[in-house]
C-alpha positions in Angstrom: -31.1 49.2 -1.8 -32.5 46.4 0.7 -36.1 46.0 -1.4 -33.6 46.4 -4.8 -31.5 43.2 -4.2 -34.3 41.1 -2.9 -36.1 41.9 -6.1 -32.8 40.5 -8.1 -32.8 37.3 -6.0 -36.3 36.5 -6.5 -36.2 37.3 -10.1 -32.7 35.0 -9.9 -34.5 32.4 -8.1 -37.6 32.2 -10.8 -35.3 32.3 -14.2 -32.4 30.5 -13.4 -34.7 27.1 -13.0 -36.8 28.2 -16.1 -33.6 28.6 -18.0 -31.9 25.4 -17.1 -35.4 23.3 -17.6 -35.5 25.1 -21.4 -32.0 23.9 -21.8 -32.4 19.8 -20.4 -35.9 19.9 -22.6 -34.2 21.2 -25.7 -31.1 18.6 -25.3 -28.0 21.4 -25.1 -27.2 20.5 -21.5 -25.5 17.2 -20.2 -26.9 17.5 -16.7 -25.4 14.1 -16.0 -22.0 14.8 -17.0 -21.7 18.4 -15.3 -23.2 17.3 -12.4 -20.7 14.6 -12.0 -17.8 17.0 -12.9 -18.2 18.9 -9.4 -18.8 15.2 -7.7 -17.0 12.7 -9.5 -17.8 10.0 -6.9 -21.4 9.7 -8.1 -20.5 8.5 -10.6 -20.7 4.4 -11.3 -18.8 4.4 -14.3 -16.1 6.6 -13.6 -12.8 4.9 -13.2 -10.3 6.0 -10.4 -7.7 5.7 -13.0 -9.1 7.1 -15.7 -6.6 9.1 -17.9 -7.5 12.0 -19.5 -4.8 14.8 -20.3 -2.3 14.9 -23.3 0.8 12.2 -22.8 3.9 13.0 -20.9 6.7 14.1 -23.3 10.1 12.1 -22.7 13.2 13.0 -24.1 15.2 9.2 -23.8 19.3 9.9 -23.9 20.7 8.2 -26.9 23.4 6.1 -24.5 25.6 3.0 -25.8 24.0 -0.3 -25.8 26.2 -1.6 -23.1 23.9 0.9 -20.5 21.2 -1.4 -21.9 20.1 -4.0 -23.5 23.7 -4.5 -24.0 23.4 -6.5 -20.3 20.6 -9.0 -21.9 22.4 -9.6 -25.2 26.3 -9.4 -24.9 26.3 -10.1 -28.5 24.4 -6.1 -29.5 26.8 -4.3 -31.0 27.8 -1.4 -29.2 27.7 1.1 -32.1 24.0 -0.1 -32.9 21.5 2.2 -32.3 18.5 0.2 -30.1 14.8 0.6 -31.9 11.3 -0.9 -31.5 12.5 -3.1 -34.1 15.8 -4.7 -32.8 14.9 -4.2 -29.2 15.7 -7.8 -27.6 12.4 -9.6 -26.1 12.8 -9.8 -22.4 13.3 -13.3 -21.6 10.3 -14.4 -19.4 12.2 -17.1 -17.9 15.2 -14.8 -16.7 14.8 -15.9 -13.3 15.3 -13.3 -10.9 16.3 -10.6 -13.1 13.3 -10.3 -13.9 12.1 -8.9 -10.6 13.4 -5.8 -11.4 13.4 -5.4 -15.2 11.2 -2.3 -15.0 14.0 -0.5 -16.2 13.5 -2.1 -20.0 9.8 -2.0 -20.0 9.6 1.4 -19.6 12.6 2.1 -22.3 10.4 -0.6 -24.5 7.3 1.7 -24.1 9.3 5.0 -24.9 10.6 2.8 -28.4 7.2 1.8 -29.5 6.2 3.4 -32.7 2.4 2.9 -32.1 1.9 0.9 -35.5 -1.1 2.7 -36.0 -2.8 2.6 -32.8 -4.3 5.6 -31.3 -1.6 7.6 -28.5 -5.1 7.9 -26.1 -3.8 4.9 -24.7 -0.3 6.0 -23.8 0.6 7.7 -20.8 4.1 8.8 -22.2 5.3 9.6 -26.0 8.9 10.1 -26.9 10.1 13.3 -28.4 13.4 14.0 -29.9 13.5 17.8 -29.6 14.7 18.1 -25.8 12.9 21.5 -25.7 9.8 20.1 -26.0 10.0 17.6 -23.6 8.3 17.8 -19.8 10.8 14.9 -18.3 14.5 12.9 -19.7 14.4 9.3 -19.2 17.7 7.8 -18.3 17.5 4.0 -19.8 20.4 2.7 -17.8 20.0 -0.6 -16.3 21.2 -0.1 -13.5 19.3 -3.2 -11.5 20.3 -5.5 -14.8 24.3 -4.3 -14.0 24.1 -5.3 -10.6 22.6 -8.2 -11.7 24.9 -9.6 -14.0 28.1 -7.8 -13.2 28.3 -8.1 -9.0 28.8 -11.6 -7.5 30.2 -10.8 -4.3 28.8 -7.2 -2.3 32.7 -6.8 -0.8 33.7 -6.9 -4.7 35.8 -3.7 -5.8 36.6 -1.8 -9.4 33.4 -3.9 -10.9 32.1 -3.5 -14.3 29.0 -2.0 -12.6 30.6 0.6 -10.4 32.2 1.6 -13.4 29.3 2.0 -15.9 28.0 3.8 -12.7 30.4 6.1 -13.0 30.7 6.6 -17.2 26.6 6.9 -16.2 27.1 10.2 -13.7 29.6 12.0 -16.4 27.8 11.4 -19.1 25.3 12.6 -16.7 26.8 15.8 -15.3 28.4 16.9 -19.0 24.8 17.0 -20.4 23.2 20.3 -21.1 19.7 18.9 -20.4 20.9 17.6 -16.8 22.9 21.2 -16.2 19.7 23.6 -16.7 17.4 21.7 -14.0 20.4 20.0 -11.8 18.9 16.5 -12.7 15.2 17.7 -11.2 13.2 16.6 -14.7 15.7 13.0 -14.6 14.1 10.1 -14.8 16.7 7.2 -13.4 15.4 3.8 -12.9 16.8 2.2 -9.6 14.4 -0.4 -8.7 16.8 -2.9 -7.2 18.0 -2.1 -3.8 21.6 -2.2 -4.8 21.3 -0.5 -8.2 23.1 2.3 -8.8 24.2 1.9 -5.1 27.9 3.2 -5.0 26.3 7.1 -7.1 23.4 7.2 -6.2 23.7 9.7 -3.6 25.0 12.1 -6.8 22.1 12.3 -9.0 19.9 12.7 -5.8 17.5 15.6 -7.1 16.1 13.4 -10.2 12.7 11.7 -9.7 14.0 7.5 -9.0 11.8 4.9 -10.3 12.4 2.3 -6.8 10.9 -0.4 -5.5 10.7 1.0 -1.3 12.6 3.1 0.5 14.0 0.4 1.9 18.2 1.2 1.1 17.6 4.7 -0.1 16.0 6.2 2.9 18.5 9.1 3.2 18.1 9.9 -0.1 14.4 9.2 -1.7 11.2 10.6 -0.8 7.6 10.1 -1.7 7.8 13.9 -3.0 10.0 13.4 -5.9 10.1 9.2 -6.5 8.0 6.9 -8.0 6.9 3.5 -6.5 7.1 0.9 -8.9 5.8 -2.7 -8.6 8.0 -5.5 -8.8 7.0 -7.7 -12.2 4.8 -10.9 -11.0 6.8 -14.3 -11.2 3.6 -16.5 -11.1 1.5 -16.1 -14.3 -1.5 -14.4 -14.6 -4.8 -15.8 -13.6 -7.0 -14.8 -16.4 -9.9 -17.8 -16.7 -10.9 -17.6 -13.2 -14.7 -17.7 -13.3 -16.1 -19.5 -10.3 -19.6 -18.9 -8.8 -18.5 -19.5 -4.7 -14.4 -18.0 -5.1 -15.0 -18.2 -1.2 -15.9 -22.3 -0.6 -13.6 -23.2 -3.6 -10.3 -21.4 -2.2 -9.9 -24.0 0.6 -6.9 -23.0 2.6 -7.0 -20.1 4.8 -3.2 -18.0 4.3 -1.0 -19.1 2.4 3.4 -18.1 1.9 5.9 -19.9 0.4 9.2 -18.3 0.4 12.6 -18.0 1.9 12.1 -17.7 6.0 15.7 -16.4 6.7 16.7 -12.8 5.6 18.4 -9.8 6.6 16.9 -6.6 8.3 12.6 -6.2 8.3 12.8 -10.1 6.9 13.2 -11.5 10.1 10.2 -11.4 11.0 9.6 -14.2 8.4 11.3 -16.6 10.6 9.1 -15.3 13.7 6.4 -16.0 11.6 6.9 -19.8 10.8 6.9 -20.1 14.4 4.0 -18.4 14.9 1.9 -20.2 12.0 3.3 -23.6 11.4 0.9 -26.5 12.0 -1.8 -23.8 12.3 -5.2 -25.2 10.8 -6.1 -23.8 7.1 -2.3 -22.6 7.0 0.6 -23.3 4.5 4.1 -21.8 5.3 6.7 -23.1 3.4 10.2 -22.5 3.1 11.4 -22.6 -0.6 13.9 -20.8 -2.5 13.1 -18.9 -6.5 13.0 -21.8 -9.2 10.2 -22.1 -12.2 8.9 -25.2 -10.4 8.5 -23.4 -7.2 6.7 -20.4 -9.1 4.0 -23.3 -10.6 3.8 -24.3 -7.1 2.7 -21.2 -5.7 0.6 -19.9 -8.7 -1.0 -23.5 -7.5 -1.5 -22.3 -3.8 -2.5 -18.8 -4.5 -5.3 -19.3 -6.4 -6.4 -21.7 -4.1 -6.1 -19.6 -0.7 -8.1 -17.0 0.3 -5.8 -15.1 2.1 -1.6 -14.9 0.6 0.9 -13.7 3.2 3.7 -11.1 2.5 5.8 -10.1 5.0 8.7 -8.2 4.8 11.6 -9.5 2.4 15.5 -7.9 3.0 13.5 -4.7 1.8 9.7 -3.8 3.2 8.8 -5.0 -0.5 9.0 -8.5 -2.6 7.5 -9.7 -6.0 5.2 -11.9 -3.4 2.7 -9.2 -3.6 2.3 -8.6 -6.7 2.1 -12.5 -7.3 -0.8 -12.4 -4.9 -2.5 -9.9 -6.5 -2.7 -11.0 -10.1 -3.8 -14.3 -8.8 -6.7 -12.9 -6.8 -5.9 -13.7 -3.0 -6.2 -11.1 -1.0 -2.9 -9.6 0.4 -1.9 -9.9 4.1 0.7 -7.2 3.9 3.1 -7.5 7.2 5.4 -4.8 6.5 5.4 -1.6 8.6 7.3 0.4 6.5 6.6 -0.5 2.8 5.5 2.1 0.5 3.1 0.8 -2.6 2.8 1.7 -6.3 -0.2 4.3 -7.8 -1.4 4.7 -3.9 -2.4 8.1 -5.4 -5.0 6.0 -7.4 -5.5 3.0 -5.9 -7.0 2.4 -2.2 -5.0 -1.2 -1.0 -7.5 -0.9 1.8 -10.3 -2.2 -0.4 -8.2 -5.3 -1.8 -5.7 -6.2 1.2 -5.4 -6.6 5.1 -2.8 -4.1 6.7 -1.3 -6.0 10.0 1.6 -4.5 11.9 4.4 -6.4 12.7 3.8 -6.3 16.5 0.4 -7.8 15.5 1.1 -10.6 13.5 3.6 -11.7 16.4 0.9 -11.8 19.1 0.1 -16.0 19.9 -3.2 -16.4 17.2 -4.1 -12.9 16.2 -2.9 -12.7 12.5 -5.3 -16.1 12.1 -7.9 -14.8 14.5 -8.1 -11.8 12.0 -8.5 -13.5 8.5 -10.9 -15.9 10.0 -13.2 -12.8 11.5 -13.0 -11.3 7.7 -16.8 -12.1 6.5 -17.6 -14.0 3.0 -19.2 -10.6 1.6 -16.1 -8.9 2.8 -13.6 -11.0 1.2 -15.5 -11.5 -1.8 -15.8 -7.7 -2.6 -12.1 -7.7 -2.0 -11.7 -10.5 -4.6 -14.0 -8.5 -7.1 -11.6 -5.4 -6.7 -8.9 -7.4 -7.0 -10.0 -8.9 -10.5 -10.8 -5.0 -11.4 -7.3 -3.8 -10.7 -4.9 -6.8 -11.4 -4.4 -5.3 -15.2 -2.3 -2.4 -13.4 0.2 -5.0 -12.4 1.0 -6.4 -15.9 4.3 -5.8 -17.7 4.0 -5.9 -21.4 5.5 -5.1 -24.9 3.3 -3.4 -26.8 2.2 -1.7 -23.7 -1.7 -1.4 -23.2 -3.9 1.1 -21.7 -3.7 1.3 -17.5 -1.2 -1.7 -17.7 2.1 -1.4 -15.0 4.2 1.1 -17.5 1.3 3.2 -18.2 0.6 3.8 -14.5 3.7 4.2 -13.8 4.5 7.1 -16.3 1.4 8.6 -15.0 3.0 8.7 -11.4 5.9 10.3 -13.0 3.9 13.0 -14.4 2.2 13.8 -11.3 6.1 14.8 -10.4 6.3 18.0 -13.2 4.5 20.9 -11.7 6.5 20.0 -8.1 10.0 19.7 -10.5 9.2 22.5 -12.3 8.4 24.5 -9.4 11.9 23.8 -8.1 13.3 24.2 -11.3 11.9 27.9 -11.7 12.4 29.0 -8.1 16.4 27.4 -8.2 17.1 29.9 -11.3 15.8 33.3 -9.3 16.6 32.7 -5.7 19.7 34.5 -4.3 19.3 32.3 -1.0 18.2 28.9 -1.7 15.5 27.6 0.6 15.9 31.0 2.5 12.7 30.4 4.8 14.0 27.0 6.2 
């Protein structure tokens, strides 16, 4: 039996090389490609974020204009179905609404016929048979609402605590929320406040958030989607310089509002800490479109862009930083970030803790230890991944809507796990 194996292994060990140099010679076998199937980090031209699996299937409710786009245009007729074709452009100077308007570009996305253009490049397709779909979008906008509708917090009986509430019936009546409990529900709440006096109700659905930051109780990484904040500064697009490093002069810069509530203290720690510091701008300034040309200005001239905790671990200052290519200096011990499943922030910004950045000169000590080659490999990245942070109508391939419906997918099998095991369990989460 002993001499019979060996005799099978040695004849394995002769024809299995013969046979696989036959097949390379004769052109049938992509060594390349299989190879690089079993170790995908070989490979140079693989990209971390490369989609490759059918689009998700969304089933968008059909809901009044006034849950809508309704709150942009108060002059959309209620009875008027919204389509890719009367859909209202989002009004890029919107001021701070438009922070948080991820709510309508992923209800844009969902509208979009296509005209033509190949679905490879869209991570989510609507359907309108229910059955068929994998998730239900719910295209309330609830950030907009609390946008236009709350002026005081201490306010009672608002409009937007009562769409809120018209939301969670219309909600709780529907067949497609009763046969998963919500699970497969999509709900955009990326404001802190949105949705804030029911949101504890419809807590089984997968939230589209910006942090964790008001919602602890309630939201998880397991079921919710991190979503970034839409950039206020535009787009730096032309940059093409051969020394990024000697040409971005200053060393950190922030502009921003120093006083806020909870983690955002720290900010006025901070201007303590840094002002009058060498190679260092910290300004105090409040949202305004001058103020955004002014810090597009800065950005792209600093090497380093500070962002430290707003109200909320998170703020639009990020993402501002990153589509102008300065490397982040996130201060901000409990932020959560968008795609992290995809995207390393360790290879395109500095992490510091809070304690940290509040010890006399080590935040500055830091940045100035970072080396040229460092930094500019950090800039590179940067440039590489900045077109994840883009909000746009049409959407493109890998832009900020595309990733984020891919994040959302990443959610089924977990929600449809659930989903299976709440129908058949007589004692729900028994082993607990």
């Amino acid at each position: 039996m002993q001499k019979s194996l060996s005799r099978t292994l040695l004849g394995l060990s002769v024809c299995v090389p013969l046979l696989i140099g036959a097949l390379l010679l004769g052109g049938t076998l992509d060594y390349k490609s299989q190879f690089l199937n079993f170790i995908p980090q070989l490979s140079n031209n693989a990209s971390p974020c490369a989609a490759g699996s059918p689009p998700l299937r969304v089933y968008m409710y059909d809901l009044p204009p006034r849950f809508n786009v309704g709150l942009m245009d108060p002059n959309f007729s209620d009875a008027a179905p919204v389509t890719a074709r009367n859909i209202p452009p989002w009004r890029w100077n919107d001021g701070l609404r438009r922070q948080h308007s991820v709510e309508y570009w992923m209800m844009a996305s969902l509208l979009y016929d296509g005209d033509g253009e190949s679905e490879s490049a869209t991570e989510a397709v609507r359907v309108m048979d229910a059955d068929l779909a994998d998730v239900f979008f719910v295209p309330f906008f609830s950030s907009l609402s609390f946008n236009v509708h709350v002026r005081n917090m201490a306010e009672i009986d608002t409009v937007d605590e009562k769409l809120q509430l018209e939301m969670v019936n219309i909600l709780r009546e529907s067949d497609y929320w009763k046969r998963s409990d919500g699970r497969d529900h999509v709900i955009p709440m990326h404001h802190p406040n949105a949705f804030r006096h029911y949101r504890d109700l419809l807590n089984a659905s997968i939230f589209i958030v910006a942090d964790f930051g008001r919602i602890m109780n309630i939201s998880t990484l397991t079921k919710d989607v991190v979503a970034p904040y839409p950039h206020m500064v535009e787009s730096y697009s032309s940059e093409d310089r051969q020394d990024p490093y000697k040409s971005r002069e200053t060393l950190l810069f922030f502009r921003g509002r120093t006083h806020r509530k909870d983690e955002g203290i720290i900010r006025a720690q901070l201007y303590k800490a840094l002002n009058g510091t060498k190679d260092v701008i910290y300004e105090e300034a409040h949202a305004s479109e001058e103020g955004f040309k002014a810090s597009a200005d800065h950005m792209r001239s600093s090497k380093f862009c500070l962002h430290p905790a707003g109200d909320t671990p998170s703020s639009c200052r990020l993402f501002d930083a990153i589509v102008s290519h300065c490397v982040p200096v996130i201060v901000s011990d409990r932020i959560e970030l968008p795609y992290e499943s995809e995207l390393d922030y360790k290879e395109f910004s500095i992490f510091i803790s809070v304690d940290e950045a509040l010890k006399p000169g080590y935040l500055v000590n830091e940045l100035r230890s970072v080396s040229q080659e460092k930094w500019t490999n950090m800039w590179l990245r940067l440039k590489d991944i900045s077109h994840h942070f883009e909000f746009q109508y049409p959407p493109k391939n890998e832009d900020a809507v595309n990733m984020i419906w891919r994040q959302v997918k990443a959610k089924v099998p977990a929600v449809k796990l659930a989903v299976h095991r709440s129908r058949r369990l007589k004692i729900p989460d028994w082993w607990r």
